[in-house]
Each structure stands twice: as C-alpha cells, then as structure tokens.
N, C-alpha and C positions, 0 to 999 in steps of 0.2 A: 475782067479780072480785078480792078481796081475795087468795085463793089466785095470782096473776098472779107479785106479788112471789116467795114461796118457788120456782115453776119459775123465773124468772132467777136467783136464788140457785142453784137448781139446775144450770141451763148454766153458771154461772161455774165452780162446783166442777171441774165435769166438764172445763171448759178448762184451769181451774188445773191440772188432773192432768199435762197436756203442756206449759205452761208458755206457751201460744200465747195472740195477742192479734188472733188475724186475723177474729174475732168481733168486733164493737162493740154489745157489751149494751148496753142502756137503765142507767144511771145517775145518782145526782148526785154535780157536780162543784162540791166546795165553795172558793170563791176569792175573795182579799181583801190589803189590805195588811199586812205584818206587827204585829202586836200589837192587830189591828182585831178581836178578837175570835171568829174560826172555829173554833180547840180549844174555847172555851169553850159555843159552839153547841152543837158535836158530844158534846158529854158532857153537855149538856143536855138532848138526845132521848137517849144511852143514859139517863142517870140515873146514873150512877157516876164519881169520878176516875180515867180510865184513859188520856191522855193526858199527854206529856212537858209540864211548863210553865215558863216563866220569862221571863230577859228577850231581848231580838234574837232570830235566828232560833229557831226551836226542832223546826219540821214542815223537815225537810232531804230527806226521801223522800214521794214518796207514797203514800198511806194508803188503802187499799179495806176499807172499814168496811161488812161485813154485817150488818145489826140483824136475830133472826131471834126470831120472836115465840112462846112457848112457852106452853102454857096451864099454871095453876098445877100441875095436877092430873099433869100429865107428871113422868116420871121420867125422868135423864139416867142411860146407861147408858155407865159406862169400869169392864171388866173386873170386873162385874156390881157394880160399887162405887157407888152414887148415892144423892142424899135428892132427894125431892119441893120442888118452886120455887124449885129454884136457881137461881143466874144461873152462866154460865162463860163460857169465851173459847176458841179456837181457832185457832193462827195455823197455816196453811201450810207454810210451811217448816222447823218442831217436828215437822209427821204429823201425830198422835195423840196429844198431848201436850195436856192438859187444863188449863186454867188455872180455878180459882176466886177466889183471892186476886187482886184487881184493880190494887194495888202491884206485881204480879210481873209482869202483863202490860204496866204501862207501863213497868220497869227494861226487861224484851225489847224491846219500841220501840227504847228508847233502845240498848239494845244491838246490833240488828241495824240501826240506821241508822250506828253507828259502824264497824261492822263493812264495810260500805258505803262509806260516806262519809266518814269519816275522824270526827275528834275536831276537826278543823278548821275548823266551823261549813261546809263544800262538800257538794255537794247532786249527789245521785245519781235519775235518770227509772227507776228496777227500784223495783218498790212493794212493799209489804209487806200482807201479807193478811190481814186479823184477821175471826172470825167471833165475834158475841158473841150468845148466846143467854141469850134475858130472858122473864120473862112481863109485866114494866113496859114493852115497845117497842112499837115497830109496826114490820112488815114495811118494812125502807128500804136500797139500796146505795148509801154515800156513800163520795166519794173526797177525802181533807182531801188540798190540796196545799199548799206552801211558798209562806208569805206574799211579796209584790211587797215587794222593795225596792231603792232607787238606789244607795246607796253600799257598799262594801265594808265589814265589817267584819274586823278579826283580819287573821287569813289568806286569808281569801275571796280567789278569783279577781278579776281586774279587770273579767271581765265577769259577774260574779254574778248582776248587772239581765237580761243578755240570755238567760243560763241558764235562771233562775228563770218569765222571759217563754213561755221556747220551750217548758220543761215544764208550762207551766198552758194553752199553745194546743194544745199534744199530745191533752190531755184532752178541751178543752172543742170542739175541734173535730169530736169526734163527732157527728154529726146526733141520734145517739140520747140525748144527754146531756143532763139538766138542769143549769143554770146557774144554783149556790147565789152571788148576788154580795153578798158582807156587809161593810157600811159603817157606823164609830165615828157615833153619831149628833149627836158636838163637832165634827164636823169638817162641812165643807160639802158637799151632796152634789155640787155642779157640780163639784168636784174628785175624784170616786170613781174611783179604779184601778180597781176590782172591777166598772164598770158598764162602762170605759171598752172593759176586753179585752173583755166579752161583748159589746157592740156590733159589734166587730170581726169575728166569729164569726158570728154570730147579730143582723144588723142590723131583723131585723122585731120581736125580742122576744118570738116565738113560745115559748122553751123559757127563759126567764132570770126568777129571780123574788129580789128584792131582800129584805133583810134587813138592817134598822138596828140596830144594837146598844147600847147604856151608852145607854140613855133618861135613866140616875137621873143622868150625869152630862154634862148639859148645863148651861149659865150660867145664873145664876139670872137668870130673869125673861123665860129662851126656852124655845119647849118645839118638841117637833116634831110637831104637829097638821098642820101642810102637808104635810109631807115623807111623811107617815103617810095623809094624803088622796091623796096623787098628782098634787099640785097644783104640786110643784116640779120632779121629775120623772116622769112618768106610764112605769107598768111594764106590761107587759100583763096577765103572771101574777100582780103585784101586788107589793105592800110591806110587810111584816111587821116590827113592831117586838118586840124582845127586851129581858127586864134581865139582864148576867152578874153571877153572883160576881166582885165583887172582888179582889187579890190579897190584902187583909188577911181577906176571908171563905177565900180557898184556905190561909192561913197556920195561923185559927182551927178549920179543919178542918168549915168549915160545908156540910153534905153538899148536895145536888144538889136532893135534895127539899122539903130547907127554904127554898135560893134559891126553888125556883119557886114558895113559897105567899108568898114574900115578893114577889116578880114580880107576883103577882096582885093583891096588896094594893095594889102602886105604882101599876097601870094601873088598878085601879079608884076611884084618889084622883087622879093626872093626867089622865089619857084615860076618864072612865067610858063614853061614848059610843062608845069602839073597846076599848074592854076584851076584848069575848066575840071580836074578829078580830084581836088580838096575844097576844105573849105564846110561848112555851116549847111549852105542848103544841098549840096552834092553829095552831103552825107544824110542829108532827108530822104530823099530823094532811091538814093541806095537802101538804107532802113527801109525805105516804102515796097520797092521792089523785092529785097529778099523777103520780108513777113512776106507778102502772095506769094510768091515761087513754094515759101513751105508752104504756108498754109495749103494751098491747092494740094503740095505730098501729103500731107499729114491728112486732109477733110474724110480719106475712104477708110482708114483707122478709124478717125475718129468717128464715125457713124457706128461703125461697128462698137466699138465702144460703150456709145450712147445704146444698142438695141439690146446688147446683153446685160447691160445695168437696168433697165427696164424691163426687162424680162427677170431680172431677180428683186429689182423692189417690186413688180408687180407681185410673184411668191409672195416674199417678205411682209408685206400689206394684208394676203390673203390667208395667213397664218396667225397675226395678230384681228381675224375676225373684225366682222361689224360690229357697228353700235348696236346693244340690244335693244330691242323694240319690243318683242313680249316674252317678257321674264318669265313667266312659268313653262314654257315651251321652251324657250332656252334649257331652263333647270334641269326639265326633265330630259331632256336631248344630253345635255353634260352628264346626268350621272346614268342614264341607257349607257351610253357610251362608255364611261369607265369602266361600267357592270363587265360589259361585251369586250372591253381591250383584255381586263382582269382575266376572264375565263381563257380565252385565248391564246394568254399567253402559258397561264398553265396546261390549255392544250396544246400548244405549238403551233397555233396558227396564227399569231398577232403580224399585222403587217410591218412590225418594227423588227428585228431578230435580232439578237446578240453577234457580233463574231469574235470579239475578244474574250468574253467565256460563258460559260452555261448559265443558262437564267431560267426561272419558271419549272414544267413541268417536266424539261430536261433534267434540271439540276434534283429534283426532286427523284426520279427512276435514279440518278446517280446515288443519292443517299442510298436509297432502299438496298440498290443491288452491288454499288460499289463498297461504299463508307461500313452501311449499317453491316450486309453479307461479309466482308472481311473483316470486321469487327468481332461477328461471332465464331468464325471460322478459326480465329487464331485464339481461341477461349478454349482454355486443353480442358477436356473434361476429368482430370485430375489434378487438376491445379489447384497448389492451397494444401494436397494431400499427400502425406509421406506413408509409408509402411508401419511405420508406428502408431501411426493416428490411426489407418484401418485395425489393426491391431485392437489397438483400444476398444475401437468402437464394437469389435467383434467379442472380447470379452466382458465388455460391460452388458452387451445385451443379454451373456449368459447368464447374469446373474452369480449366485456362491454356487451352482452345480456347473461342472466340466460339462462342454456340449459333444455330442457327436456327429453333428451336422453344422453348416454354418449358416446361424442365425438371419433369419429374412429381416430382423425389425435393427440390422446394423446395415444392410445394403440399402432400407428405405429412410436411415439418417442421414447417410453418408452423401447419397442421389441427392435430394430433397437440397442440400447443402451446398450442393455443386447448381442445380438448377437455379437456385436462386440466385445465382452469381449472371442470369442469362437477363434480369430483370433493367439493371444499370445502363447498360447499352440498348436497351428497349427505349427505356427512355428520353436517351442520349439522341438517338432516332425521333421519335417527337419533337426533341425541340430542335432538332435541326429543321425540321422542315417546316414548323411555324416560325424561323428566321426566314427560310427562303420566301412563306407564304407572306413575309411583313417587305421583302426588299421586292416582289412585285410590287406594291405600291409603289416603290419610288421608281421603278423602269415605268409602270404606267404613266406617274406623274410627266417623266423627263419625255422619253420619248412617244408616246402612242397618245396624249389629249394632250396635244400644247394648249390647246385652249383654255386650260384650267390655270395657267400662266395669267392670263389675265384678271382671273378672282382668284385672288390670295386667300381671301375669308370660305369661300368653297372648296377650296384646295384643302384648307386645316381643317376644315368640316369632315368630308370624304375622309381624309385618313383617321382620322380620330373614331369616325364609326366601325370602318373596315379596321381597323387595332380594337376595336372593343369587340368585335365581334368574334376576330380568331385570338382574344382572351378567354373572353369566354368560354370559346371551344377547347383551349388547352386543357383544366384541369378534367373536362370529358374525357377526350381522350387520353389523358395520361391514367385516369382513372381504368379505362379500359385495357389498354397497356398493361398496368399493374395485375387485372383480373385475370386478364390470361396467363400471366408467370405463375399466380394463386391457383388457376384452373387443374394446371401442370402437377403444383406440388399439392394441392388436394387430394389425390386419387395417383396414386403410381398404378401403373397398368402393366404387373408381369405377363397377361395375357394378350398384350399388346402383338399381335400378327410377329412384325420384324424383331419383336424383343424376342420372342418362343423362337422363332427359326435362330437366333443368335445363340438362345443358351441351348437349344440342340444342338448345332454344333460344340459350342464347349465344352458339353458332357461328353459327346464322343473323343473330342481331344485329349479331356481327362483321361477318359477311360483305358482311350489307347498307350497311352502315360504310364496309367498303374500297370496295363500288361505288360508294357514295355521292362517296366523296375520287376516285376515276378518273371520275366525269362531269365533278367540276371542273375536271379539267386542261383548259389548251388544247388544243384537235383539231390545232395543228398542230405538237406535241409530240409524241415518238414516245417509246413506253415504255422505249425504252435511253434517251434523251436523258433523258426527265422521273427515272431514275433517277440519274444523275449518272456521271461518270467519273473520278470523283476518287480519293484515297485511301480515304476513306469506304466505299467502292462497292469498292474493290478487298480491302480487311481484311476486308469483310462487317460493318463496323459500321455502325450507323445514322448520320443526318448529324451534325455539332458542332450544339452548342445555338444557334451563331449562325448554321445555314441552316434552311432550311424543306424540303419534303417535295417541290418541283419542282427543287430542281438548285440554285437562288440564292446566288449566292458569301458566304461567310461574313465576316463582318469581319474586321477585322488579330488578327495574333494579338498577345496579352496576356494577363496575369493572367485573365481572362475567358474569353478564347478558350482556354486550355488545361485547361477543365475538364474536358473528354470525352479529355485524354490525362491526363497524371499527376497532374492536382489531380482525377480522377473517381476511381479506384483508393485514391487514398489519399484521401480521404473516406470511405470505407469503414471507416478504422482507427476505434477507439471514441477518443470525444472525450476530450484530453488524452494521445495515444499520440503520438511521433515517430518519424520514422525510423531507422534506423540511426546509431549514435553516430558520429562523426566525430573524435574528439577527438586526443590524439597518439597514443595506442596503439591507432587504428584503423589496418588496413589503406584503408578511403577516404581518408589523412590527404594533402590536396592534391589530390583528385580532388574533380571537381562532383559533389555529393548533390543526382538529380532527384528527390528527394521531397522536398525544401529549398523546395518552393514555396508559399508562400499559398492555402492552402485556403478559399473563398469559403465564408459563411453559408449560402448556400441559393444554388441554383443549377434553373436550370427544365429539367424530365427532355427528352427527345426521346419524338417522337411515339409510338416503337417502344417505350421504357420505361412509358411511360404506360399504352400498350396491353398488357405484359405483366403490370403492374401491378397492371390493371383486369382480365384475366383470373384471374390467381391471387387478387383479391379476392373476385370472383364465387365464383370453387370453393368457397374454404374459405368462404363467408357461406352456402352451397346447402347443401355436409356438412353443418355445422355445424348445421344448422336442423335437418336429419334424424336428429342425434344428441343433438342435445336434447331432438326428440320420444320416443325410443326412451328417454332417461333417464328422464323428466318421467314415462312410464310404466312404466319397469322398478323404479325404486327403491320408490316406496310396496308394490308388488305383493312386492319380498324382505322389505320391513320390518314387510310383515303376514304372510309366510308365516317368516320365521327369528325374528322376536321375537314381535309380538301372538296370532297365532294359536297359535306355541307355547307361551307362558304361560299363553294361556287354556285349551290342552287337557291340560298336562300340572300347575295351579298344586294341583289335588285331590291326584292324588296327592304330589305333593311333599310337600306340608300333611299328609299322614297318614302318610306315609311317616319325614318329621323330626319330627314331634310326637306321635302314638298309639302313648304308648307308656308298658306300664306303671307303668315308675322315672319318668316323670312328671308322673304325673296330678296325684299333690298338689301339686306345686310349681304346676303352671300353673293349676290350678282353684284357687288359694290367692285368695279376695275382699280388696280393701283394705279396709281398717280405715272409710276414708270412706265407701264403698258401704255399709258394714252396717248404719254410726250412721245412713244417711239412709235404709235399709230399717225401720229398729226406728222412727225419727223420722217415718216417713210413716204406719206401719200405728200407730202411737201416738196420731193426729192421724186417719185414717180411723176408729179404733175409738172416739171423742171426739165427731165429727161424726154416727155413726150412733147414739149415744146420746143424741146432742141431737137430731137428727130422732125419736127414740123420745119423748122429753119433749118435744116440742110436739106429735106425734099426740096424746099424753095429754091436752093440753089438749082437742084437738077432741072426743075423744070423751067428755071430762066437761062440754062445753059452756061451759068457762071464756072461751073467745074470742068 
C-alpha cells in the first residue's frame, strides 16, 4: 500500500502536463489562520527551509507540495550529472530545471507568486507546483494554502477575507481531500477558523484531522492536555500536537532537525504520557497513512472517472475531425453533406430533430395549412362592403336608364374587389416560408455538419450561396403567386359547376319569397291595382320609402319624403362632396340648385333595393368561397413547385458548381485558429486520461489496490 502515494504522484504529473484539474486526486489540504503556524508544519515533514517566511500574509498562492521518498542508495539523474542521497526540488513550470540549493527554491516561490499576484500582498487561486524528492520524507501530496484573515492589509482588496475564504473552500471541497485544520495552541480552540471551514465541508469529520501548534508557548501554568485528549473538542481523525521553530530559531539559522529532537525533549518533559502520539514525525507518519487508507477508497471512483472522461474526450476529438489531407474530397464530402442534412430536414428525416419547436418541412405544412388556411378563412368575403357601396355599384352600372334586372357587370366589380383582397396573404405565405427555408441553414449549420465549425470561410461560403439562391427564387415565385390572384380576377366564371348549383338555389329561394309576399295580398286586390298607378309604376321605379309593397299612399312630401327623388342620387356622392358651385361666376347664379337639399343620415332602402342587394350579396359571398378554395390550394402547391422543390433539387449542384473549385480549396478549407487550439487541447487531455487509465491498471495488476 505504501507504493499508493507515488501512483497519485503519478496521475498528478500526467495532469499537470495539460494543465487540467477536472481530476480531483486524493490530497492534503493544509489550512489555518494566518501566522497559525502551516509553513512551519510543512517544512517540518520536508525537513528543510524551503518556504517564503515572515510577517502578515506570506502563502498568497497555493502551494501543491509533492513529498516524493527516495532511497539513499538512488542516484538522481539530470544530464547524466548526479551524487547519491540527494535531496532536490522540481517545480512545473521551470520543466526540467533542477533545484538542489533549497534558498533558490524558496526565492522562486516568492518569485513566481509575485509574478502572479502582484508584490501587493493579493492573492491569486493558479497554484504552484513544486516536487521535492528526499530520502528523509514519506510519500505525502500537501497543498499549503493562504492563511484566513479579516482585515485588509496594504493594498489588499476590501474583500481579501471573502477571496482568501472561497480559495481554501475550492480546495477543501473536494471529497477526496484531507483536511490539515492547524490551530496556535494560545489561542482557544472554541474560536478555530481552521476547524470552523472544515465543518462546513465536511460536517461528519470523516476526512479533517486537527493539528495544534506552539505547545512551548502557552501561559505559564496551562498546558493543553484536554485539547490533546479530545476532550474539548473531539476530532474523529484526531488531534496532533506540534513544537515550531521560533522566529528567533528561523533568524539563528536553527535547522529542521535540531527543532525536532528539541520537539521530542518538550513532550517528553510536558506530555510524557502523549509523547509517542505528537509530535513532528508522528504526525508524518499519520499524514502518511490516512492519504493510502483514502487514496485506496477513493482509486475505484476514481477509475471510473477517468474511463467516462475518455470516452467523451474521445467523442469530443472525433467531432472536431482530422487534419485534412485531400482537400478536394474533403470539399466535396462537406458540401454532399450539407446538400443531404438540407433536404432532409425539409423532409423530416435529418438525424438531428427539433423538440423545442417546429423546424423545416414541419413548420413549413404548418404555414400552408395552419397560418396561411386560417388567414384566408377568416377574410369575410364582404368585407370592406356595406349596402350602400353594392347599391352604388348596382346603379352606376345602370347607367341614366332605370334597370329591371340586376346588372351582371356590378356583381363582376364588386367580386373582382373582394378577390383581390385574397392576394396579400398569398404573399404573406411566400415569405414566411422562404424565412423558414433561410433559418434551415442555420439548424443545418448548428446542428446536423458540425464539421463546417471548423472552416469558417466555407461556412460564409455555403450560406451565402444557398441565400442567393432562394433570393433568387422569391421574386419567381412571388411572381407566380400574384398570377394566380390575376388568373382569378381575369375571367369570373358564372358557369362555374358550384357557382350554378348556388345561384339555383337562390333563385328558387327568391322565388319562393315573392310567392310567399303574393299569398299576402288581399284576394280582392288585383295584380294591377296591388301594383300601384302612380308615378312609381309609371318611371318603373320601385315605391318612395314611405309606401309599402300594396299600393298605400305615401306620406306628404318633405325632407323625408324626397329621398327616393334627389336626396337618393345625391347620396350617392362620397361624403363631403356638393353640388355644383353656385356662386357668382356660376352660370346657376339665381336659378334653384335641386341638389341644394338635405341629405338624410340613413335612410331605409325599398323592398326592391333590399332584394338586389341581397342578390348581389349572395353572388359574390358563393364566388368568393370558390375562389378561396382554389387559392387556399393553389398557392402552397406553386410555393413547393417554384421555391422548395426547386432548391432542394437544384441546391447540390449550385454548391459544387460556386464552390469546387481549384483557386479555392485553401481558402475555404482554411481551419480557425479556435478549432485547432481545441483539437490539440482535446487530444492533449484524451492522451492524459489514457495514461492514467494505464497507471491504475498498473496498480491492479501488481495487486497494490
């Protein structure tokens, strides 16, 4: 089990290579209040000064400290230069750059955390990597982070506290992490920062294991026998007491080794009864054993882990495609492909499908039979038309002679007027669906050729054709569109099948009408008398609006009474129209103006007007329903034979036709700069993962698990 340690040393390397952290190795995370003692720790299990020290902040970065245990008898080999039982240092971001001198290694600390972080005492979460190989360590990963504190100091930010906070919960929130929490042993433990985060984290205690520090400087006449029992507060991993060097021992240059035989002396003159369980190397020792014990829980996670992140950077790599090798075969394979995603997905078969809402040749039957069919449906085929306006139109067609029929060329104005009202939303229709046919390109793009992600310059190419192409096709088909509304109002067709069976019935509706009003008459009225002998009867005009339909003398004449003579005609005029000027330079000038008369609000039609009214309403409500139907199914049928259908059979070649072509293969196969970094950053990170699935098979088959 002891070999545990060096393979997670192992898998860090191999992460460090890509710079990824989407692993969470088993480590410790050593944390505390500032000056509480943690550098002094961690250079008491290496056994050398190789930490920045002094006073306020000093840890500004975090610190991933590999203890990597060498036996004396090993030779370190840099460019075949080494002696036997050395110690050296290795940081990361140097390479290969060897440190033995242990001064040089803490000036770099301090250097590359300045470099970082400024000289500003601010604090940067990007850690620094140092590997220190000893034959005096034990196998251990500790991560020294920047001590808790409240107030700012210098320059520090004003939220230094909440920085400091978030980068030690970063850490310690890893499940796989031990929780080093190390507490001055002056101070009270009910007040420990260090105990307080890891509770927060980690409330059962399962992976936190406390460390009291400065034992030698407690007040004289207290000691911490309780706090060292667990009797004040109980850790589960337990409580470890330590003696540091002083700052007047780090001044006097008193080495590591000497502290700790001087450590041993104190606890076995204070504490002899906890002597052999504190202490410097008892708490290596302890660190040594809990990392295996996790690491061992944590390794069958962590495999799994590692096999499904490999199995999606392997996708991920195969999505961003190879390097091209023969461009024109590329080419043409990219745009076959879009050709075939395009058609597809106007047919409904693309392997990508919407669920959040209709796309393609879905949304496209929705226009036709949803949008466009309720569009015309709710087009009243008398809309726009009042009983005055047929009116009009029925006496203007007469001409200055009274009719006694009503006039065909007012039913074929009136239609013709109403029809063309059916054109707008014809159109409206067109261009919905050469939007839909332009936002397939972008479903094509996103989802169905990722590959076109990769050339940006063939990306703007393709769309730019496929948009020129169903430009072009619009003003066709909107052309055709238009002809068929024209086709409509060219030729009214009273002999139209459903138009004849409609005015047959209405003539018999009539019919049955007028015999219905001849049962009412009196039987002993005769059809010349119930028609009247009046003037009415003689001009061939229907009665004034103040007689009825049997003869019945009208009231006196007045303003009222003269609506059916010259207040009827000139009602006709559009509202705010007079008559003839009168003025002095008229020839009327002294002569009565009969159009000079008060023209009534509304006025109520005669029977006869009502009834032609209601005839010429019926025609055109009858046409019109026939020529709706004929639209409601001619238009989608041009707009899939003059635009969709032609795009989809002709968008291939186009596509090969404006694009396959020698002078510009490179430009369009040219990759962006982004696609490449995240091709080399994927297969950097899949060649990472398959060497750490390499190093834990190892373990299995040497039975270390």
């Amino acid at each position: 089990m002891e070999a545990l340690i060096p393979v997670i040393n192992k898998l860090q390397d191999v992460f460090n290579t890509v710079g990824a952290d989407i692993i969470q190795l088993p480590q410790i995370a050593v944390v505390g209040t500032q000056s509480s003692g943690k550098s002094s720790v961690l250079e008491s299990l290496v056994g050398r000064d190789l930490l920045p020290r002094g006073t306020g902040i000093v840890t500004r970065r975090p610190l991933i400290l590999q203890l990597v245990h060498v036996d004396p008898g090993d030779v370190r080999k840099n460019d075949d230069i080494g002696r036997e039982g050395e110690e050296w240092g290795k940081f990361l971001h140097t390479k290969n750059k060897i440190y033995t001198d242990f001064d040089e290694i803490r000036q770099e600390i301090e250097d590359e955390t300045e470099r970082i972080s400024g000289n500003n005492k601010g604090i940067s979460d990007e850690p620094i990597h140092l590997k220190i190989f000893s034959p005096h360590v034990v196998n251990l990963t500790l991560v020294d982070l920047p001590g808790i504190t409240k107030v700012p100091v210098g320059d520090q930010p004003k939220d230094i506290e909440i920085q400091i906070r978030d980068l030690i919960l970063k850490h310690i929130s890893n499940p796989n992490c031990i929780i080093l929490a190390v507490t001055a042993a002056n101070t009270d433990m009910a007040t420990s920062e260090a105990l307080k985060v890891a509770r927060e984290v980690d409330s059962d205690g399962r992976r936190t294991l406390a460390v009291v520090t400065k034992l030698d400087l407690m007040d004289a006449g207290t000691d911490a026998m309780d706090v060292l029992m667990g009797r004040v507060i109980p850790v589960k991993l337990g409580l470890i007491g330590v003696v540091n060097r002083s700052q007047l021992d780090i001044n006097n240059k008193k080495s590591v080794a000497d502290a700790i035989r001087d450590e041993h002396a104190f606890l076995q003159k204070k504490y002899p009864s906890l002597a052999n369980r504190n202490g410097t190397k008892y708490l290596a020792r302890t660190l040594n054993r809990l990392l295996m014990h996790h690491i061992r829980d944590c390794l069958p996670e962590l495999k799994t882990r590692i096999n499904v992140l490999a199995a999606q950077y392997q996708s991920l790599l195969g999505s961003y495609g190879e390097p091209v090798e023969d461009q024109s075969a590329t080419l043409l394979q990219l745009i076959t492909k879009f050709a075939t995603e395009y058609c597809n997905t106007i047919e409904g078969t693309a392997k990508y499908i919407e669920t959040a809402e209709l796309c393609g040749g879905a949304r496209i039957c929705y226009i036709f039979h949803e949008t466009f069919g309720r569009t015309l449906e709710c087009v009243d085929p008398l809309g726009g038309l009042s009983t005055i306006d047929i009116l009009t139109a029925i006496r203007n067609a007469t001409g200055p002679r009274p009719s006694l029929f009503v006039p065909e060329v007012s039913f074929e104005l009136l239609v013709k007027k109403q029809v063309k009202r059916l054109e707008e939303p014809s159109l409206r229709c067109v261009e919905l669906v050469h939007e839909e046919m332009q936002r397939i390109i972008q479903h094509c793009s996103n989802y169905s050729t990722q590959e076109l992600q990769r050339f940006p310059k063939l990306h703007e190419a393709i769309v730019e054709v496929v948009t020129s192409l169903l430009r072009k096709r619009l003003p066709i088909t909107n052309e055709m569109v238009h002809n068929l509304v024209a086709i409509e109002l060219a030729y009214i067709n009273t002999k139209h099948p459903d138009f004849a069976d409609a005015c047959g019935v209405m003539n018999n509706n009539i019919e049955e009408q007028r015999r219905n009003r001849m049962r009412e008459l009196p039987a002993a009225v005769t059809r010349d008398k119930s028609l009247g002998k009046g003037p009415a009867a003689v001009s061939g005009e229907p009665p004034a609006s103040g007689a009825d339909a049997t003869g019945a003398k009208a009231p006196a004449a007045g303003p009222q009474g003269d609506a059916d003579s010259t207040g009827a005609w000139r009602g006709m005029l559009k509202k705010g129209e007079d008559g003839p000027a009168s003025g002095p330079g008229s020839p009327l000038k002294g002569a009565v103006n009969l159009l000079d008369v008060p023209v009534p609000v509304a006025r109520k039609l005669s029977s006869r007007e009502q009834r032609d009214c209601e005839v010429i309403e019926r025609l055109i409500k009858s046409y019109f329903l026939i020529v709706r139907k004929n639209i409601q199914d001619s238009v989608p049928k041009a707009v899939m034979h003059f635009l969709v259908n032609h795009v989809k059979d002709s968008l291939q070649s186009e596509l090969v036709g404006q694009l396959y072509k020698s002078g510009l293969l490179n430009e369009l196969l040219t990759e962006s700069e982004d696609m490449a970094q995240r091709r080399k950053e994927a297969a950097d990170m899949l060649q990472a993962l398959q060497k750490a699935s390499q190093v834990i098979a190892e373990i299995r088959e040497t039975h270390l698990w």
